[in-house]
Structures are given as structure tokens and as C-alpha cells.
MIFI-453715 format. One record per residue: x, y, z of N, C-alpha, C in turn. Coordinates in steps of 0.05 Angstrom, whole numbers, plus 5000, padded with zeros to 4 digits. Layout:
N
XYZXYZXYZ/...
END
This chain:
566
263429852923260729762915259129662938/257929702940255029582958254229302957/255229152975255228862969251428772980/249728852984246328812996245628862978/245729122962243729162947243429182912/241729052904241929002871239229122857/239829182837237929432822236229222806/236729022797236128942783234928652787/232328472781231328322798232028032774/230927682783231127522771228927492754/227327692747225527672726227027822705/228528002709229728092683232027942667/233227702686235427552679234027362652/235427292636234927192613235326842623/233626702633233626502654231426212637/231826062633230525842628228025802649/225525802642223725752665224125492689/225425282680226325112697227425272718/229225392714230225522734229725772742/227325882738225526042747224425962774/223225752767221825612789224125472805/226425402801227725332828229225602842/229825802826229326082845227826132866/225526182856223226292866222526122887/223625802893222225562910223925662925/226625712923228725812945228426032962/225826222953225326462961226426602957/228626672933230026832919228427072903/228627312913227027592889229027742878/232127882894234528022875235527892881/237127812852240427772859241428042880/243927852894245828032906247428142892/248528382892251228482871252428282855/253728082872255827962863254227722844/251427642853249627532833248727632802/248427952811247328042790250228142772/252528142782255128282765256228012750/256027752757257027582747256027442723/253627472726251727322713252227252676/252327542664252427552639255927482620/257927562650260227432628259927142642/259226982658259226702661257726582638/255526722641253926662615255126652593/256526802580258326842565260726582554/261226492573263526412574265326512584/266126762593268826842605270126752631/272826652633274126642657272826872682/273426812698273226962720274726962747/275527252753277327182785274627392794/273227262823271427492832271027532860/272827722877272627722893270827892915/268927662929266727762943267227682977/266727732989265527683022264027453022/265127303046263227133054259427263056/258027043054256227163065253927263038/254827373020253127443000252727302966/252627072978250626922948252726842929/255726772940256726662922256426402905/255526282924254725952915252526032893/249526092893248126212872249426402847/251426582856252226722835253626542813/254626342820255726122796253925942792/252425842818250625582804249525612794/247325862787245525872768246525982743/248926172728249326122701249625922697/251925732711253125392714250725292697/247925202707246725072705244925182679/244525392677243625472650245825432626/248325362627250725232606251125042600/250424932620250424572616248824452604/248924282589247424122581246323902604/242923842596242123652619240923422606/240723232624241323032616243222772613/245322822599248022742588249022522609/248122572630249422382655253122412660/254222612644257222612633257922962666/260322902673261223112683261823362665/259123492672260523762656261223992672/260924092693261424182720263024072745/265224182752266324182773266624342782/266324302814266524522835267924502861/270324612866272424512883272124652907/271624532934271524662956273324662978/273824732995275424793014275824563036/272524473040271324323063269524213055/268523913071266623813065264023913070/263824043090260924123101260824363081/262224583065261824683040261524633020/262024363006262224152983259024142995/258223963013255623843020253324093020/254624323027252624563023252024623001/254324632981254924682963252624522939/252724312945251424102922248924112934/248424102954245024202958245024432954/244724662950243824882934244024832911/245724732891246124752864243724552862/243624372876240424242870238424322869/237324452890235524572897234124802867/237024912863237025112837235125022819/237324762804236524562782234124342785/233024332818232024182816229024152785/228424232778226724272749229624142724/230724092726232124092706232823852706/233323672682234123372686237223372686/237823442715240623422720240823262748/243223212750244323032779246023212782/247123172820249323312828249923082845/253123122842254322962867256622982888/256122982906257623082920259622872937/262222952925264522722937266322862954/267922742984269322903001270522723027/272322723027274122513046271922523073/274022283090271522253109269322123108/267922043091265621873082266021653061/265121443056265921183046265221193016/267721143004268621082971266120972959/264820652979263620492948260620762945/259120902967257321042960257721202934/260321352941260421482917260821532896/263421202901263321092868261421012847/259020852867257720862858255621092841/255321222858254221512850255621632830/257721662819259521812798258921522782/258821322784258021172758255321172749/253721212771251321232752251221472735/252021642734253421972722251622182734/253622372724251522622743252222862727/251623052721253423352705254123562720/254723572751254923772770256323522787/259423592793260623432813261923622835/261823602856262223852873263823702900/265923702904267823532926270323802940/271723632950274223762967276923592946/278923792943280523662924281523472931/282523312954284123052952281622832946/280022872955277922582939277022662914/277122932904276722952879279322822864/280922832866282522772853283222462862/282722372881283022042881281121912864/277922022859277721922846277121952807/279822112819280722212780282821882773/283721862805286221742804284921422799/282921282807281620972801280621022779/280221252764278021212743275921222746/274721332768271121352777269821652761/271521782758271822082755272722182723/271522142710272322242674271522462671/273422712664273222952657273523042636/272422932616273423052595271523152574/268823112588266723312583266023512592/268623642611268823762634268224142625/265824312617264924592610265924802625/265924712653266524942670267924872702/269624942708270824862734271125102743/270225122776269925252796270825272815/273025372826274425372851272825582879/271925502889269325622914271425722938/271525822953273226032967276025902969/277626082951279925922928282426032950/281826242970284426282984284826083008/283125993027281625763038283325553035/282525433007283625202991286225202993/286925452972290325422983292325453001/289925593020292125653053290725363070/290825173058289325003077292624683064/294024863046295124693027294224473015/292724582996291224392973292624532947/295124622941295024742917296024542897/296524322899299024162884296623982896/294523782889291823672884290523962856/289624122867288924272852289124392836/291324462822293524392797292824212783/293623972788292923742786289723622778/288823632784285423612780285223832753/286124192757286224252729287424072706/290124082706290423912689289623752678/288123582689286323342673283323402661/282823672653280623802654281123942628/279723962611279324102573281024322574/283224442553284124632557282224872544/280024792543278225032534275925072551/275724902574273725002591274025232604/271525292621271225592623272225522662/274225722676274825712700274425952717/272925902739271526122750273126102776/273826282792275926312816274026532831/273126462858270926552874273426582913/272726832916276126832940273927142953/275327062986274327372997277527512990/279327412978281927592987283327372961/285227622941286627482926289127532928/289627372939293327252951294627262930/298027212930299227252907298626902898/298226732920297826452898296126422886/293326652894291826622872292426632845/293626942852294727072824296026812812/297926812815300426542803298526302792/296726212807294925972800293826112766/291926412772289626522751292026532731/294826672722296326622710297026332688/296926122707297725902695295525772686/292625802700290125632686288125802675/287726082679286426192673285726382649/284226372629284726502601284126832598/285327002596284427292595282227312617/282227242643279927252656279327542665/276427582667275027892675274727802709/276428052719277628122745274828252756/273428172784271428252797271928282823/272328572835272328622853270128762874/269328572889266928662917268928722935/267828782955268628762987269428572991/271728473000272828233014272628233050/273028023059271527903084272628163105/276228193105277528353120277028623124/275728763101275729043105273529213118/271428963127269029133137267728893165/266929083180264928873198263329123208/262129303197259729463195256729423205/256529183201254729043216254128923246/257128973251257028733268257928913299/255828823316256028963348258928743357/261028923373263128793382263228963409/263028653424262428573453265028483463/266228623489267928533508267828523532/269128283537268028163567271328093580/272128193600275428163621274527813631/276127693627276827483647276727503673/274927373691275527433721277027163724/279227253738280827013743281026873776/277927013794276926903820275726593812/274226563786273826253783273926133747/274425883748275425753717273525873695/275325863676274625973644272225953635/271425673644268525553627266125693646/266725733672265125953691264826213676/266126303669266226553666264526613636/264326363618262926373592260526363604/259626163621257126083627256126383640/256826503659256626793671255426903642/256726993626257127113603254927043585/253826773587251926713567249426783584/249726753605247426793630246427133623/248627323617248227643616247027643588/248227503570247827643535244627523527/245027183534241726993531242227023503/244126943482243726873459241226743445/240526793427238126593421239626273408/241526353393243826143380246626393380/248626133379251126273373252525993365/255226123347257525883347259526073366/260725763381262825963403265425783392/267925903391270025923375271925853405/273225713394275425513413278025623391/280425573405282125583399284125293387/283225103410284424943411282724683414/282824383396280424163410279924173423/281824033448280624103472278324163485/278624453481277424683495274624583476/274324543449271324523446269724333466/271724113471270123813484269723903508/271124063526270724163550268224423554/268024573534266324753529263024583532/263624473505261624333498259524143522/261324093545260623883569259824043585/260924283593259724443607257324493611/256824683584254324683564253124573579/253224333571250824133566250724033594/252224003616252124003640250024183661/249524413646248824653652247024753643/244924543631242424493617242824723591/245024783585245724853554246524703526/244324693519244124503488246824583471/248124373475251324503455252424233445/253324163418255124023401258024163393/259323953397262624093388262824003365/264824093346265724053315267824143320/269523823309272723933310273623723294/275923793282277523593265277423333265/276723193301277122903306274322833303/273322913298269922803300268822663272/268122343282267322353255265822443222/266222393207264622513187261522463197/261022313197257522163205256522443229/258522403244257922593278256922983258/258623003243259823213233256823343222/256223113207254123143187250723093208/250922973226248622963249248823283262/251423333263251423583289249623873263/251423873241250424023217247323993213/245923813216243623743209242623913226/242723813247241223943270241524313275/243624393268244124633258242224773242/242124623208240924773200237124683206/236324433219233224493230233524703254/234824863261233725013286234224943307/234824653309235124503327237324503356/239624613348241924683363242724943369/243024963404242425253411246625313401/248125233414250325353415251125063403/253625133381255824973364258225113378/259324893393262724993399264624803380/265825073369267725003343271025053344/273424913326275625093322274625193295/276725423285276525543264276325343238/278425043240278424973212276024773217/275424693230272324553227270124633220/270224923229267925173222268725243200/270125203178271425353144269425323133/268025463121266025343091262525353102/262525313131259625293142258125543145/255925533128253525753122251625673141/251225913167248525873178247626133180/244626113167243126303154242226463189/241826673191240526803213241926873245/244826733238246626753259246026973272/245127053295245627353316248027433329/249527093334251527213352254026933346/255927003359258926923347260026993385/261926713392262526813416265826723411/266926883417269926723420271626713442/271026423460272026323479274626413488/275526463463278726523463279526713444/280326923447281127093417283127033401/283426953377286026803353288127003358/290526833355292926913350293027053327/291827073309292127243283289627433283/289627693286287027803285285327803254/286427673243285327693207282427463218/284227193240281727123237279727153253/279127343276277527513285275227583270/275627713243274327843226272427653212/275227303204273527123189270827023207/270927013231269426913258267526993252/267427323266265327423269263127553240/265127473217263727523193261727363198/261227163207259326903204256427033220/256427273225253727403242253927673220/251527763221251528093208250728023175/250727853170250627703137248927853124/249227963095246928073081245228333096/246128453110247128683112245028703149/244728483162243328463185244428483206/244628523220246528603244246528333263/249528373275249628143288251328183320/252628063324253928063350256127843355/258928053368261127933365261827893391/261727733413262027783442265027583440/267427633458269027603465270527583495/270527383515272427323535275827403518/276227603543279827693536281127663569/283127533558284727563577287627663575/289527623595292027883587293727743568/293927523560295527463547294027453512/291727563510290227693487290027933476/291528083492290828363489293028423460/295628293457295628473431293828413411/293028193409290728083391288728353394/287628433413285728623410286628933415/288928933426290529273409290529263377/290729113364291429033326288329093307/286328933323284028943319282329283328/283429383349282529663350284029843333/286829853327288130063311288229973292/289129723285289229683257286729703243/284729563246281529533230280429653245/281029843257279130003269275729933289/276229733290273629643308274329793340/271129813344271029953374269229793396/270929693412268529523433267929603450/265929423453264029653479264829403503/266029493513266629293549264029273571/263228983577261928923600262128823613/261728823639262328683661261128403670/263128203669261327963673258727933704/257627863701255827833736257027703748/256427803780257527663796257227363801/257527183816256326883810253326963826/252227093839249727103852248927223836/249027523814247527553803247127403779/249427133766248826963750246726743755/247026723778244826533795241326633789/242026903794239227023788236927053770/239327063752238327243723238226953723/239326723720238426373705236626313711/235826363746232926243753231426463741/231126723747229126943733228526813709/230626723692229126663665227526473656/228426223683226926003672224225963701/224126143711222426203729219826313704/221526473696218926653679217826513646/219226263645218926103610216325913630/217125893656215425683674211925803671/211926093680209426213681208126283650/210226253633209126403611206826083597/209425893604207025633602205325613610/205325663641202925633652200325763646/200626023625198826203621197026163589/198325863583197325793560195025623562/194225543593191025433599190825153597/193225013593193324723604193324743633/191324573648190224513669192624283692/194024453705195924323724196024233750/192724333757192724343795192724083802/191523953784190623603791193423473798/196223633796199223463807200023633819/198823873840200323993866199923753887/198723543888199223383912201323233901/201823163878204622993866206723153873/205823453869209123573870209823583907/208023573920208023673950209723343963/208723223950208722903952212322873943/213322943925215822913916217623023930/217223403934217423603949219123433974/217823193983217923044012219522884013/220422783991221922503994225222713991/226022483994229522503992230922573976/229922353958231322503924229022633921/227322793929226023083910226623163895/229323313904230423613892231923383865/233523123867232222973838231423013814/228422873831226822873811226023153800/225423323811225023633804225923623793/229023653789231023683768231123603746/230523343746229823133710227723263704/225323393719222323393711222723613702/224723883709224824083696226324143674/228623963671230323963654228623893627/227823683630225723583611223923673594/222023913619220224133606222324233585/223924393594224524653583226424513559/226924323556228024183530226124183507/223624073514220623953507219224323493/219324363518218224703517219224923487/221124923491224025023477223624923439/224224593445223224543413220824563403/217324593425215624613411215824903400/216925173426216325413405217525343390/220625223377221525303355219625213335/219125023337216224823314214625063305/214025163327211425373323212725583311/214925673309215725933305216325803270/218325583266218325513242215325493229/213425283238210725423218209225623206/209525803231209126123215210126253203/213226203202214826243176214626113150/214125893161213725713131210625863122/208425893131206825983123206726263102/208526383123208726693103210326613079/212326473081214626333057212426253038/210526063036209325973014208726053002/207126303013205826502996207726742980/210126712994212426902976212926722961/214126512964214326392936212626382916/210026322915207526362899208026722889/208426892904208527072885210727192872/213127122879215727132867214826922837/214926732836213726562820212426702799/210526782809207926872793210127272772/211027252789212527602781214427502757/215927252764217927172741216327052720/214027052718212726962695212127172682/211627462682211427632673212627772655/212627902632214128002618216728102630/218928092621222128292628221228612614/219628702641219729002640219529122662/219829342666220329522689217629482701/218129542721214629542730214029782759/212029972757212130092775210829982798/212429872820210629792840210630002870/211330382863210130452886207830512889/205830452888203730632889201730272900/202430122901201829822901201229852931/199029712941198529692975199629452986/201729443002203129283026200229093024/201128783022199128703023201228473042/199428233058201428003071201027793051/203127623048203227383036201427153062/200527083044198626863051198326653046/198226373065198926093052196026003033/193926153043192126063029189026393017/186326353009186826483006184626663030/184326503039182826493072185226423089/185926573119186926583145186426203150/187226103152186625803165186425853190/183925613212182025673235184425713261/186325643254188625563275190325763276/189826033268190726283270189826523258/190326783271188027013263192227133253/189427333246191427513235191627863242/194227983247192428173252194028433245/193128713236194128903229196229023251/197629093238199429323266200229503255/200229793264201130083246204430133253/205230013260208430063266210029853243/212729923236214029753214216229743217/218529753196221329723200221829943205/220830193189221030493200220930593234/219530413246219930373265222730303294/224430093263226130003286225629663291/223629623284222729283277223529063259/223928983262223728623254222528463266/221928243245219928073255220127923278/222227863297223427763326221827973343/223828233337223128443366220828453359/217828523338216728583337213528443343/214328163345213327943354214127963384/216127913395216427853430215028203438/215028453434214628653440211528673442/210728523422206828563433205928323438/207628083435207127863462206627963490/209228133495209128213523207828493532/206328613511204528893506201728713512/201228483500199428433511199528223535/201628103539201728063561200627673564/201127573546202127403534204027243530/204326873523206926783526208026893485/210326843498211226953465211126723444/209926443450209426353437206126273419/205026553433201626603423202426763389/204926933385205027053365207626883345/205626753329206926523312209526653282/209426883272210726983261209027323254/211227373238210227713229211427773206/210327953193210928063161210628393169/213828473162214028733183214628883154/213229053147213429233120214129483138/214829713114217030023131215030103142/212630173143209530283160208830113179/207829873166206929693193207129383185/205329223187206129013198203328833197/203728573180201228313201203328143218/200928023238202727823260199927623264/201027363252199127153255199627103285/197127023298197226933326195226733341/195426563356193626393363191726453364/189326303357186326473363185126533390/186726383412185426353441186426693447/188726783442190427033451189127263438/187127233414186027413401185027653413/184127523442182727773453184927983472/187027893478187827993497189928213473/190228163451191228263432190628503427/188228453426186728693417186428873437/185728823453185328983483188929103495/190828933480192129203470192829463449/191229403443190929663423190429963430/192430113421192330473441194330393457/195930143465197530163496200430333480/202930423487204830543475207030413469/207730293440210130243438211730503430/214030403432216730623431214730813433/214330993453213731183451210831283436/209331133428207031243412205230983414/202631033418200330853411200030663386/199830483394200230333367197330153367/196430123335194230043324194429723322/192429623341191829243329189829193325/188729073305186029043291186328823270/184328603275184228383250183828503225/185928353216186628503186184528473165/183128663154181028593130182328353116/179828233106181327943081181628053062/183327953039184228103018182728102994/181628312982180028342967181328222933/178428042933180027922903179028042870/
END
């Protein structure tokens, strides 16, 4: 089965308008397979074992029948949802919010590592969606904070995880104290025989669902190999390596603690924005480093594998692994974390000789094929670092803030002793400063086009449940308002995904067509023909004046986009 693509959209789902509108706020238009195959026996009531891949909408594929079953209100646990990890529990219970948010329901989210009275409290004021990691779920089955016996539906969220992590005997346990008539849903990329044994003993005539599981495909995903030079240390040789590839973000995969905290220092030594996540770090640290993750905020996360269990980051491009695992199964779990929802991603790997059966197993056995590169020399790593930030230096400069009035400051500094210093803080600084305003800018123009998809996703689920023909319909852009606002133009382009585009390449490609910093082109809405790209109004002209120049090969059309006829 085709785990991307679904025939069938959330206007045809038989859906409570409450949760119409927390769809549609999510920017949700199809269910994914495993969204749209689950839906009607959950609805139902039926058990379920369903095994899907990371990556495609399992958390939604339960929360939203979940939440259409439950009763709201009640303040009583009628939902539980058992997770692996905390930072999945915590993901976990924000989405199921977000869902329900229209609905007079609470969620709460309980998980070792973080302090009892918060959440005792919180489970006493009641909630009908409780979503934890099993040993604090079940401690606090064990004080009495935790009454299940209004308990509709229990959920075990990547259930092989759970039990290879040895949680099975907690989780047992927690069933047991749970209605022998509730409904139990079992969500796994891979069903082990303890699943089986578990679905046996708790599970009632359940309907068996099989997707793609995590192991059998990485189709998506570019796999990158890089030799160890063993002329200078390990953490040299990543830095080389990040210097060649220029990730935009990645999580880079450690083997061992250690190696994250040492990774991580480098990094950041090396004017590379990096946080480690590892077992010893506090919960507080855990949940700051996560934060910053999902605002955009953090270029590289150096991780081990069980710290990284359960963590969803939307848009991943690239996956580095410092070290290749002793087990190639989890190779696959790694680099699953890029390529998501059927987008392509990138699997780059440092190997050294004492890795190679790890990556003989991974070529014959699962068949992956890498493509080998050569790390740079240390002078041409030298190069390409300054080339880049030589050229982020000019592209600022070309945005018309007025600098000459501090060439006698810089000539003046230039002179003293500690110069090269201060230079150093003063540039480090920029390009920190520099760095988070594009991201600001790049997040607003997304949020902009987002509004307006939500408004019409919205507006589509209000419509009758019927077919609807929409080819013959004109590519129109979502719009935050129903006028261009003065602080950006807008503008046509005749090239599209048919092309070869997305909204990244297709944005930096006529930044630098016109010749431009790439932060003049604030986002793009790249349809299979062509394309709008909101852009600063000062860059307007030079935009245009590329128009006729040749991408890929052919002349390509830019012209302010007519306003949309109402």
C-alpha cells in the first residue's frame, strides 16, 4: 500500500464540526492512508493492531476518532495513551490538543523526569485524554492520582519501542486496571512476537492493519558516505564534512554520551549552533533543547538513539551519523527521521574500518546503495567556510543599510592588538543575529501562505460530503488577506513542481537569478506549472528585470501577479 497518498479527503469523514475546525487550524486537507484506513473501525469500536512507519500521521490517525468517542466534558479519564518516551507523550498530548482544541476537553500529559505535585495536581483537577510513559503512568495508578475506571479506549503509541525499551510488566499492569470492555488500539512500525503475545492476552478479536513498517523501505532517502581520514581527530573530520554538505538543519547521531557532549562543544566552538540530548540531561534541559527545535531555532541536535526515540521533527533534510550503529536495523530507524511523507531527505555517514560490517549488511541485506565522497582537504575546508560566510557578509551588505560611517572604526580596531578579537565577537555575533532574523522572515511568509490555507481548508469542510470536481479550477495563491499587504509584492512565475521545484530551491534560485540576498524572497506557493513568490518590495525591481533570464534551461516568466478577482 502506498503510505503518502489518500483518495479520500477530511470533508468526507463523518467528523463533528468541533473538530473540523481543529483539523483544518493544523493545516490538515487528506488523511494519510493509515489516517484514512483506521478511522471507521476506531470509530466503531474495534480493537486494533496497525502497523504503520514512522513518519505518517499516526498520532492523528487515533486522536481524532479518540476524540470524536469520548465524551467531553466529564473531567473523568476516558482515554489513555501509552508512550515510549517523554518527548513523545509531550508531543503526543499537544497534538491531541490542538485536534480537540474546540471541544470541552483537557489533556494531560504525565512522564518521569518532571515533578509529581504539577501533575498531581493536574490529574485532580480531571482531564479525559491522559497521555504519559508507563512507569509514571502507573505510579500514579499506584497513590491514587490516576482512576481508570471510566477508562473507553487505551492506546499503546509505538508499542515495539515500549517493549524493547522493557516496559512490558508496567504495561500489563496499567492494562489490567483498565474496563474489561474498553476498546485497545496497538500502533508499532514492526510487530514482534511480544506484540503478538501482549494483542493475545488484552486484545479482543482485533482487526489486523498492515502499512509499511519503518525497516523495509528508505526510498526517499539520499545515502551519503564519507571514509574517515585518520591524518586528524574524529570531530575534524565531521566539521570537514559539514563544511562540504552545509546542511540547513540535521540531527547527528552519536553512539555513545560522550561523544554527544564532545560533538556538541565542537560545534559550538566552531561557530556551529548545536545542543546535545542524551539520557543524563535534565528533563527541564530536554524540554528547552526540544523547544528550540521545534521554533526553527536550532541548527544541529547531537543525539544517542534512546534520547532521540519518539521525537517528530517536521521538515528534517538531513540525518548525520557520527558513528554507524552496531545493529543496522537501527540505521534505518535514524535515517527514517528525514524523507517523511514521501519528501526526500539525506542520510550522510562518517565510516570507519571497524564499521564496515555494519555497512556490508546495510548494502546486501536492505539493499541501500551509497554514493561515496571525499571529505576536503583541511585548506579546502578552510575555504569553502570563509567563501560562505564571506558571501552571507555581501549578501547583507546588499540590503542598503548604510555602513561606511564605521570603516574608520574597523581600520581603527584593524590596529590594535586584540583586533583579530574583537573582529571575531563582532562577526560571530552578526551571523548569529543575521541567521535568526532570515529564519523570522522565512517563518512569516510561511505563516502568511498557512493562514490563508487554513481559511480555505476550513471553508471546503463546511461544504456538503460530495465529490467535487476541482480540475478545471485556476491555481489560485492562498492569501493572508484579501489585498497583498504594503510590506510585500507578490509575484507570478511560469515554472512549478513540474519543474523540479519546491518552495526552498525555488525561492534561493531566483534570489540569485536576480541577483539578490535570499532573504528579499520571503516564501513561495509552488503549484505543478508555476508558482507565486512573495518578496520585499525594495527587490521588486530587480525581480522583474529578471524576467526572460534562463532557468533550468528555459526562460522563465516574472510578473506581479494580477489581484484576485472576486
Amino acid at each position: 500500500m502506498d503510505d503518502y497518498v489518500a483518495t479520500t479527503t477530511f470533508a468526507e469523514l463523518p467528523l463533528s464540526e468541533e473538530l473540523r475546525k481543529g483539523i483544518a487550524e493544523l493545516g490538515y486537507e487528506k488523511p494519510t492512508p493509515v489516517q484514512a484506513v483506521v478511522f471507521a473501525p476506531i470509530l466503531a469500536g474495534r480493537d486494533l493492531i496497525v502497523r504503520s512507519k514512522t513518519g505518517t500521521g499516526k498520532t492523528a490517525a487515533f486522536g481524532i476518532p479518540l476524540l470524536e468517542r469520548i465524551p467531553a466534558g466529564t473531567r473523568k479519564a476516558s482515554a489513555l495513551v501509552l508512550c515510549n518516551t517523554r518527548e513523545l507523550a509531550l508531543q503526543v498530548a499537544q497534538e491531541i490538543e490542538a485536534l480537540g482544541k474546540h471541544k470541552d476537553l483537557r489533556v494531560v500529559a504525565i512522564y518521569g523526569g518532571a515533578g509529581m505535585k504539577e501533575q498531581t495536581d493536574a490529574l485532580k483537577a480531571g482531564a479525559e485524554v491522559i497521555v504519559g510513559t508507563p512507569g509514571r503512568v502507573y505510579d500514579h495508578i499506584q497513590r491514587g492520582n490516576l482512576r481508570l475506571e471510566q477508562t473507553r479506549i487505551a492506546v499503546l503509541d509505538e508499542a515495539d519501542e515500549m517493549l524493547s525499551a522493557g516496559f512490558y510488566e508496567e504495561v500489563t499492569r496499567i492494562l489490567d486496571h483498565l474496563p474489561s470492555d474498553r476498546q485497545t488500539l496497538l500502533f508499532s512500525a514492526t510487530v514482534p512476537p511480544d506484540i503478538e503475545q501482549l494483542a493475545t492476552k488484552y486484545l479482543r478479536s482485533p482487526e489486523t492493519i498492515l502499512l509499511s513498517g519503518d525497516v523495509f523501505t528508505v526510498e526517499h532517502i539520499h545515502n551519503v558516505l564519507y571514509h574517515l581520514v585518520d591524518q586528524y581527530p574524529k570531530p575534524r573530520n565531521l566539521l570537514y564534512l559539514i563544511e562540504r554538505e552545509d546542511p540547513e538543519s540535521a540531527i547527528i547521531f552519536c553512539n555513545l554520551r560522550t561523544d554527544t557532549e564532545l560533538v556538541a562543544n565542537v560545534l559550538n566552538r566552531n561557530g556551529l549552533d548545536a545542543e546535545m540530548l542524551n539520557g543524563d540531561l535534565p528533563q527541564k534541559e530536554r524540554e528547552r533543547v526540544m523547544a528550540k527545535v521545534k521554533r526553527g531555532e536550532l541548527r544541529f541536535m547531537v543525539a544517542t538513539d534512546i534520547a532521540a526515540r519518539g521525537i517528530d521533527i517536521s521538515d528534517l533534510s538531513h540525518v548525520i551519523n557520527y558513528s554507524l550503529p552496531e545493529d543496522p536495523a537501527v540505521y534505518l530507524h535514524r535515517v527514517g527521521r528525514t524523507g517523511r511523507m514521501s519528501k526526500k531527505g539525506t542520510a550522510i555517514s562518517l565510516v570507519s574500518g571497524a564499521e564496515l560490517n555494519t555497512l556490508g549488511v546495510l548494502e546486501k541485506k536492505y539493499g541501500i546503495q551509497f554514493e561515496v565522497r571525499n571529505l576536503p582537504t583541511p585548506d579546502e575546508a578552510r575555504g569553502l567556510w570563509t567563501g560562505k560566510h564571506v558571501r552571507e557578509l555581501y549578501e547583507a551588505m546588499q540590503s542598503g543599510s548604510a555602513f561606511e560611517a564605521f570603516l574608520p572604526l574597523a581600520g581603527d580596531v584593524m590596529a590594535r592588538d586584540d583586533g583579530k578579537m574583537l573582529i571575531a565577537y563582532a562577526l560571530k555575533y552578526f551571523f548569529q543575529h543575521h541567521r535568526m532574523e532570515k529564519a523570522q522572515l522565512r517563518a512569516a511568509g510561511e505563516k502568511l501562505l498557512e493562514s490563508r490555507q487554513v481559511e480555505r481548508v476550513q471553508k471546503e469542510q463546511q461544504e456538503p460530503r460530495r465529490k467535487r470536481d476541482r480540475e478545471h479550477r485556476k491555481p489560485v495563491l492562498e492569501r493572508a488577506a484579501a489585498e497583498t499587504p504594503a510590506d510585500r509584492v507578490k509575484l507570478f512565475v511560469d515554472q512549478g513542481t513540474e519543474q523540479g521545484w519546491d518552495a526552498e530551491t525555488l525561492s534561493a534560485a531566483l534570489a540569485t537569478l536576480a541577483q539578490q540576498p535570499r532573504e528579499t524572497a520571503l516564501a513561495a506557493d509552488v503549484k505543478p506549472r508555476h508558482a507565486y513568490l512573495l518578496i520585499k518590495p525594495e527587490a521588486q525591481a530587480a525581480y522583474l528585470a529578471a524576467s526572460g533570464k534562463e532557468l533550468k534551461g528555459k526562460p522563465v516568466r516574472l510578473e506581479v501577479a494580477r489581484p484576485r478577482r472576486r
